[in-house]
DRENDO-268997 format. One record per residue (C-alpha): residue number from 1; x, y, z. Coordinates in steps of 0.001 Angstrom, whole numbers, plus 500000, padded with zeros to 6 digits. Example, Ala and Ser with C-alpha at 12.3 -4.5 7.8 and 13.67 -1.06 7.14 Angstrom:
<sites>
<site><seq>1</seq><x>512300</x><y>495500</y><z>507800</z></site>
<site><seq>2</seq><x>513670</x><y>498940</y><z>507140</z></site>
</sites>
This chain:
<sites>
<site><seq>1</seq><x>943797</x><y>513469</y><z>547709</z></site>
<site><seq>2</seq><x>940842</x><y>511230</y><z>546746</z></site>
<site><seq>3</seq><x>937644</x><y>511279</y><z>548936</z></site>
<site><seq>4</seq><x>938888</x><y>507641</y><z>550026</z></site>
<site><seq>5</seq><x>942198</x><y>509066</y><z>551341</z></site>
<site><seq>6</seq><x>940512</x><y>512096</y><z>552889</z></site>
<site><seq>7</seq><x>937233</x><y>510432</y><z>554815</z></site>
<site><seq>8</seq><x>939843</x><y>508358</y><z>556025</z></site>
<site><seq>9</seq><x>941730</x><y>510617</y><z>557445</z></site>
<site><seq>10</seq><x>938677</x><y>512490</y><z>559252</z></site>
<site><seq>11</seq><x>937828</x><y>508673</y><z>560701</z></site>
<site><seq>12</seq><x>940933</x><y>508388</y><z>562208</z></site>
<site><seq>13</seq><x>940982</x><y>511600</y><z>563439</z></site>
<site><seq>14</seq><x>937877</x><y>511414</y><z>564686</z></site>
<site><seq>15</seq><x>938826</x><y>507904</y><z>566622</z></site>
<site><seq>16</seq><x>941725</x><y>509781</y><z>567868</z></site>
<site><seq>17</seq><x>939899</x><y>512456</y><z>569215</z></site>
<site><seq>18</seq><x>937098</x><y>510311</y><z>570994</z></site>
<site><seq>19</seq><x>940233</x><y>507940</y><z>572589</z></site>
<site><seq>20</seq><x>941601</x><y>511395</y><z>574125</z></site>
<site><seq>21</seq><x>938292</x><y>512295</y><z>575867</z></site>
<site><seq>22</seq><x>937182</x><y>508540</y><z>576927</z></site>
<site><seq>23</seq><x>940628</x><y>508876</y><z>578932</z></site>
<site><seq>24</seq><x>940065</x><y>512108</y><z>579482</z></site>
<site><seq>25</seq><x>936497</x><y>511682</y><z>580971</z></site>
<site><seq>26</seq><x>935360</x><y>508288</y><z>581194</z></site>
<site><seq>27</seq><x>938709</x><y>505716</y><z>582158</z></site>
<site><seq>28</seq><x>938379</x><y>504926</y><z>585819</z></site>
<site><seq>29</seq><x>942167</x><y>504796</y><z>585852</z></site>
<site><seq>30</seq><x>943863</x><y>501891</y><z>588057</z></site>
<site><seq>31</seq><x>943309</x><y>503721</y><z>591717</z></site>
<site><seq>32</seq><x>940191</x><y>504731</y><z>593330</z></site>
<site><seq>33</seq><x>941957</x><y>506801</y><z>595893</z></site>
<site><seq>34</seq><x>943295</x><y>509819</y><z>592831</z></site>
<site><seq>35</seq><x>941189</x><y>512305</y><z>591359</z></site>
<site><seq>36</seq><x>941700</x><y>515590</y><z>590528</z></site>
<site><seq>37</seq><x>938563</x><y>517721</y><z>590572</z></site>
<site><seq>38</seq><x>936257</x><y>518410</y><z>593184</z></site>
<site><seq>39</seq><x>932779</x><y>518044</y><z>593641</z></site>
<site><seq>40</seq><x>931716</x><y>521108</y><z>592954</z></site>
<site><seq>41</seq><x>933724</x><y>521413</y><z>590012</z></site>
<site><seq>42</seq><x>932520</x><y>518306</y><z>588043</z></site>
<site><seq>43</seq><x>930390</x><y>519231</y><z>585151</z></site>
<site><seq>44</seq><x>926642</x><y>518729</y><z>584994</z></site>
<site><seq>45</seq><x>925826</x><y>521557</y><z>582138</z></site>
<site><seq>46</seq><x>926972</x><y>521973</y><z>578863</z></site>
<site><seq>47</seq><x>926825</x><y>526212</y><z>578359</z></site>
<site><seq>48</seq><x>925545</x><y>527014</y><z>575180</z></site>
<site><seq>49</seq><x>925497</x><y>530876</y><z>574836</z></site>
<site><seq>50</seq><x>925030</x><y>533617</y><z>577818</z></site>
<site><seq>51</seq><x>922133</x><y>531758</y><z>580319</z></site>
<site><seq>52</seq><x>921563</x><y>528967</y><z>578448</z></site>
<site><seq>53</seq><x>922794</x><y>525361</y><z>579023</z></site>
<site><seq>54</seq><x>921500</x><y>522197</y><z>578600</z></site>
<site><seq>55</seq><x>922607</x><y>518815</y><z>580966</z></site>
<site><seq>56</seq><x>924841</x><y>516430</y><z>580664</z></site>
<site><seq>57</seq><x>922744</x><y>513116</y><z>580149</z></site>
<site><seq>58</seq><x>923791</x><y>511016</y><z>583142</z></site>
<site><seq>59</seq><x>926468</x><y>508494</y><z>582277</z></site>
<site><seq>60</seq><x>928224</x><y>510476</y><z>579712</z></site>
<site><seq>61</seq><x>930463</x><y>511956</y><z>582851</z></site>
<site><seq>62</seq><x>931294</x><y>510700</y><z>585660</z></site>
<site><seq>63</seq><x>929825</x><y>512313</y><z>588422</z></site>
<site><seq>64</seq><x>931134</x><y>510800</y><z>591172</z></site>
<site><seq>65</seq><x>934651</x><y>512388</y><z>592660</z></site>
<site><seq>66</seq><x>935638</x><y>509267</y><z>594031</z></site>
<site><seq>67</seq><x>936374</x><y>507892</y><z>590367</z></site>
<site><seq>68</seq><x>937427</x><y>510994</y><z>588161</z></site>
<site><seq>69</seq><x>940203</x><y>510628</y><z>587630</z></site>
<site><seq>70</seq><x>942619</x><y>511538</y><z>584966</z></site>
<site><seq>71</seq><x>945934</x><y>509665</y><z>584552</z></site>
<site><seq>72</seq><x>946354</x><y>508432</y><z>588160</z></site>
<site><seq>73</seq><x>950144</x><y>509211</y><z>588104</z></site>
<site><seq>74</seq><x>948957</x><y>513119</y><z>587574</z></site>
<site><seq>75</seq><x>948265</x><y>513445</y><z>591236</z></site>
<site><seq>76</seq><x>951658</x><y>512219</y><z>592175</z></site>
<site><seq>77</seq><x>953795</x><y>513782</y><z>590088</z></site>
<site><seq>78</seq><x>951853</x><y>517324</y><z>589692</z></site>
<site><seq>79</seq><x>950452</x><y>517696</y><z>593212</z></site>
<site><seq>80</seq><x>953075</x><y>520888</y><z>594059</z></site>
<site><seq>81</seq><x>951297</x><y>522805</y><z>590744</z></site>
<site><seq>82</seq><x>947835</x><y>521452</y><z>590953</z></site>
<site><seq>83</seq><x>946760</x><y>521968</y><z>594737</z></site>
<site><seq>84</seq><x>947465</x><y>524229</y><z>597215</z></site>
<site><seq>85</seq><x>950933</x><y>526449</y><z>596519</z></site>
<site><seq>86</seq><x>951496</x><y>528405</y><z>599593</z></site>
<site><seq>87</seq><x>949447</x><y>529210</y><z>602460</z></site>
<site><seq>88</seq><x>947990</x><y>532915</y><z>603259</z></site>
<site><seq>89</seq><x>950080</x><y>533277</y><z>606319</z></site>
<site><seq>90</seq><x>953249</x><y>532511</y><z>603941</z></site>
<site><seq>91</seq><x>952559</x><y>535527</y><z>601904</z></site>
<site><seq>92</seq><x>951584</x><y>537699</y><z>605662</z></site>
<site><seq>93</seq><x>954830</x><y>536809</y><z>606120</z></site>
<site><seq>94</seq><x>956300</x><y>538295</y><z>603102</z></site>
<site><seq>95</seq><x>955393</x><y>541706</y><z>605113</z></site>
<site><seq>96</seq><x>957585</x><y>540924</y><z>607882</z></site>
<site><seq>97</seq><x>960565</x><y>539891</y><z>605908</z></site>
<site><seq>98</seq><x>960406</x><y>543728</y><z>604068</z></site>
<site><seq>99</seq><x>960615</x><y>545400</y><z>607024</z></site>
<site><seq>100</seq><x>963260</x><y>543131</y><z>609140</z></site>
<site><seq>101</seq><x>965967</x><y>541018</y><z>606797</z></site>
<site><seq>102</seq><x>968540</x><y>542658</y><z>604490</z></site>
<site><seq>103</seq><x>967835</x><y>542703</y><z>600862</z></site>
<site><seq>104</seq><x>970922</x><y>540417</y><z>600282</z></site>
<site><seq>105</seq><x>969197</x><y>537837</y><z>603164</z></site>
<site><seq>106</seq><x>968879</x><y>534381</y><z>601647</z></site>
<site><seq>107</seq><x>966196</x><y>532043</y><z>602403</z></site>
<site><seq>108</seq><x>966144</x><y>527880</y><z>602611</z></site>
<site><seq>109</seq><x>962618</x><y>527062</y><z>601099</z></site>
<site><seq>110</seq><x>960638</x><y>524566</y><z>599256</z></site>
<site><seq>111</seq><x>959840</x><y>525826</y><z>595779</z></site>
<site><seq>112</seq><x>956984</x><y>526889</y><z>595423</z></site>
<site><seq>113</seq><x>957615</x><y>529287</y><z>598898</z></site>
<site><seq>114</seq><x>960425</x><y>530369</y><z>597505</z></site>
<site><seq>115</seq><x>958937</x><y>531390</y><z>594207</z></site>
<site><seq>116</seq><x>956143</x><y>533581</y><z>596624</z></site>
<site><seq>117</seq><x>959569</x><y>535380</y><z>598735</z></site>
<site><seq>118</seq><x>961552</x><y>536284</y><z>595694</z></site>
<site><seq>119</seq><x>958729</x><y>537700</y><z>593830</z></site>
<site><seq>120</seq><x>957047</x><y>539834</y><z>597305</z></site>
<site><seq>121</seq><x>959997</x><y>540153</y><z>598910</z></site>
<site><seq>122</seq><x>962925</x><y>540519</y><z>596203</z></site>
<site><seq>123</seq><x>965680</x><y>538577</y><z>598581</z></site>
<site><seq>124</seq><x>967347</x><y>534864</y><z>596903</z></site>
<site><seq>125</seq><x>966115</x><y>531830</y><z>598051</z></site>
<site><seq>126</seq><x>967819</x><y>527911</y><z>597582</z></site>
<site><seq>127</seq><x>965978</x><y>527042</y><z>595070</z></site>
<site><seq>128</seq><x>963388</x><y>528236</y><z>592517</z></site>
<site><seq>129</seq><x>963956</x><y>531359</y><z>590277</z></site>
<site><seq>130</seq><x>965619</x><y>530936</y><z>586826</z></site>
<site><seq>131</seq><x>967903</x><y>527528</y><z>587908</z></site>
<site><seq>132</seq><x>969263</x><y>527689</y><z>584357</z></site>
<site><seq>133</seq><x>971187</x><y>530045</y><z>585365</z></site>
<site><seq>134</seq><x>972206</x><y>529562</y><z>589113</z></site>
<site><seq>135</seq><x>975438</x><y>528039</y><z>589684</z></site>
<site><seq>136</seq><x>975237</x><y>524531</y><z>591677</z></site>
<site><seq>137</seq><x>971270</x><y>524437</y><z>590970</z></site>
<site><seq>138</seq><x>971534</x><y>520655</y><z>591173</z></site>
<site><seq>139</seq><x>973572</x><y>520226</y><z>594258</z></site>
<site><seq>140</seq><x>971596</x><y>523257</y><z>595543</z></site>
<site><seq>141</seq><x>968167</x><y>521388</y><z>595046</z></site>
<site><seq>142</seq><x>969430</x><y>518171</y><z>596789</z></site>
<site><seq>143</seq><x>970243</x><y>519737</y><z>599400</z></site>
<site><seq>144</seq><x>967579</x><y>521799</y><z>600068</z></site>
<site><seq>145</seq><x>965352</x><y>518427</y><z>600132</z></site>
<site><seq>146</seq><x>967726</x><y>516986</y><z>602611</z></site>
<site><seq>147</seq><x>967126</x><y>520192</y><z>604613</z></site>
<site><seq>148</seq><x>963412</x><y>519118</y><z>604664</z></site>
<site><seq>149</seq><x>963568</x><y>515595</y><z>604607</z></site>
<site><seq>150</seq><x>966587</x><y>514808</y><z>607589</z></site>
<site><seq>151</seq><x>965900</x><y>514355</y><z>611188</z></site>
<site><seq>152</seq><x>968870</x><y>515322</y><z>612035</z></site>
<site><seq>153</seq><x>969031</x><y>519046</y><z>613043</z></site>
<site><seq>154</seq><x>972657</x><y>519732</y><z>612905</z></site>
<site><seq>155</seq><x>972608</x><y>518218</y><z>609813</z></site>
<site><seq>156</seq><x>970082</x><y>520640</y><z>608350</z></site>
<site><seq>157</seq><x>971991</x><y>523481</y><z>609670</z></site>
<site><seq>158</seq><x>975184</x><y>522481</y><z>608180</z></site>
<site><seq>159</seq><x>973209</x><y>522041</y><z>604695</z></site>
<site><seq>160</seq><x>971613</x><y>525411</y><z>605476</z></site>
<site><seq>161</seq><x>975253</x><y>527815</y><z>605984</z></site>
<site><seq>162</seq><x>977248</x><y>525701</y><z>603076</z></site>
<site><seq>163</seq><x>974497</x><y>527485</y><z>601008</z></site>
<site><seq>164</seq><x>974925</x><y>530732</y><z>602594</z></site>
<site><seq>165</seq><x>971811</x><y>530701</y><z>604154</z></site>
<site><seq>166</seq><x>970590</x><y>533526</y><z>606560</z></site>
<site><seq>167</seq><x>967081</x><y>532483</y><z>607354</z></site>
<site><seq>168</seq><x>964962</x><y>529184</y><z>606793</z></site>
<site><seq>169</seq><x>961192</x><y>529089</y><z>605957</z></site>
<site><seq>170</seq><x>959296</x><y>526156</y><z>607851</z></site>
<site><seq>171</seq><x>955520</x><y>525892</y><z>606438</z></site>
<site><seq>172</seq><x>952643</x><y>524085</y><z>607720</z></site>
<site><seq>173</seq><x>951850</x><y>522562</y><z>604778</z></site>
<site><seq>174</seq><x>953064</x><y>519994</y><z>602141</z></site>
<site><seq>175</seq><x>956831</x><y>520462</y><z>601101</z></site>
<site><seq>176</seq><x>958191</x><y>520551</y><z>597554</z></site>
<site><seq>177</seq><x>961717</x><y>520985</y><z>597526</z></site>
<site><seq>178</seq><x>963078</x><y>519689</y><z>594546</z></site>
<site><seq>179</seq><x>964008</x><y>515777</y><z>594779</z></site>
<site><seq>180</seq><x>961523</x><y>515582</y><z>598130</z></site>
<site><seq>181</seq><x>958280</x><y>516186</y><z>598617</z></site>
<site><seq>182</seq><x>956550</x><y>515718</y><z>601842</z></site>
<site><seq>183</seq><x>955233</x><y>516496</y><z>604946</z></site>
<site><seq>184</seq><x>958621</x><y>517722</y><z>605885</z></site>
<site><seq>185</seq><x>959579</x><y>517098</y><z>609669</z></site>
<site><seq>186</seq><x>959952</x><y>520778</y><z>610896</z></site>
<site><seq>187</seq><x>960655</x><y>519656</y><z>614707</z></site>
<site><seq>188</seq><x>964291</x><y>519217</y><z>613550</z></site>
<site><seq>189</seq><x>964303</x><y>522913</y><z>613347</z></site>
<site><seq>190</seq><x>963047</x><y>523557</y><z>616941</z></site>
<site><seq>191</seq><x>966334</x><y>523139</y><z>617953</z></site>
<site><seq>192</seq><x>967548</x><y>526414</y><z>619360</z></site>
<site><seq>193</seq><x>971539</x><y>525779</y><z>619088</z></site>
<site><seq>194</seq><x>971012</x><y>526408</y><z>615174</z></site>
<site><seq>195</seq><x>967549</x><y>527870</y><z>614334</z></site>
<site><seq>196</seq><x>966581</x><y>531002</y><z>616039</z></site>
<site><seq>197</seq><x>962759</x><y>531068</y><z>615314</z></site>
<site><seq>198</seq><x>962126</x><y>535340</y><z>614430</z></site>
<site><seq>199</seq><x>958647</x><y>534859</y><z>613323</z></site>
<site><seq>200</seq><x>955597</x><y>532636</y><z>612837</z></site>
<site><seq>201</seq><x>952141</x><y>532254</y><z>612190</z></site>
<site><seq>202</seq><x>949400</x><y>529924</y><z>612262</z></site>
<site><seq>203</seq><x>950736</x><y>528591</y><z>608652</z></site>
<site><seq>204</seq><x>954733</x><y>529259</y><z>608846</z></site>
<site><seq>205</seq><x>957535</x><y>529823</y><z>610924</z></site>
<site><seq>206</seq><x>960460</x><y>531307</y><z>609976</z></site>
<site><seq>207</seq><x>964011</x><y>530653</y><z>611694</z></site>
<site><seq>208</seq><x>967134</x><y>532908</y><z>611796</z></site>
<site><seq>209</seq><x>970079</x><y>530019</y><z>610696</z></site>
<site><seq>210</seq><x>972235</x><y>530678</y><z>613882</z></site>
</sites>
């Protein structure tokens, strides 16, 4: 390789490189309403070794939250991994559901809940896990988010036992189960004729599938 081919090269790297951190750092994006990082995370120092840093010179980051953003489809498509998972009375509950439900007890949750019950608690949940190799994962997942996403409360319940459900997992946050993600209407399961409520918290309730 001639020193023609390689500078070359290191310019188009180099123009590669700077692209990825203008969009990284600097492109407004098309919506002022997404942005990822919070105030108090936004970088104003540059750390150099152990107590020393110098500043960022002002305009090289943006330092207002209201237009960081990076890739504004991020927030949409990412918000179950990126913000808040599960709530601290979700794993509280955890506690409860060792000491009162079977070990073979399954549980309708969103995925990200159900991730926090198999791994504290040991019992199956709808969704979540290794889905490669659950049978009916897709059919499972679909309707799981109907579970979540109908107003309909018989409805939910009949989704709930054709997936041999024993208990269902209602929290006061966000939903993510699978093909819906929401705010998730958990009045349906108020309804005492199929959801027994068994325990609850400021941040969850959990239901006994009648």
């Amino acid at each position: 390789m001639n020193s023609i081919e390689y500078f070359s090269k290191v310019i188009i790297v180099i123009i590669f490189l700077s692209a990825i951190i203008f969009v990284s750092y600097g492109w407004k994006g098309v919506s002022q309403d997404n942005y990822l990082v919070p105030t108090d995370l936004i970088p104003t120092q540059v750390p150099i070794y152990s107590g020393f840093s110098i500043p960022i010179p002002t305009g090289m980051v943006p330092i207002d939250p209201d237009t960081y953003v990076f890739f504004p489809e991020v927030p949409t498509y990412s918000g179950c991994w990126m913000g808040v998972q599960v709530l601290p009375g979700e794993l509280e509950a955890c506690d409860w559901i060792n000491s009162n439900t079977n070990e073979s007890a399954k549980f309708v949750d969103d995925i990200p809940g159900a991730e926090l019950v198999m791994g504290m608690t040991c019992r199956v949940s709808t969704v979540g896990g290794d889905w490669a190799n659950a049978p009916h994962a897709v059919p499972d997942m679909y309707n799981n988010s109907e579970i979540y996403s109908t107003t309909d409360p018989q409805r939910a319940h009949y989704l709930a036992v054709s997936m041999n459900a024993s208990y269902l997992v209602a929290p006061k946050r966000t939903v993510w189960a699978g093909s819906y993600n929401g705010p998730g209407d958990n009045s349906v399961f108020t309804n005492t004729t199929y959801f027994d409520p068994v325990y609850w918290n400021d941040d969850v309730t959990i239901y006994k599938v009648v």
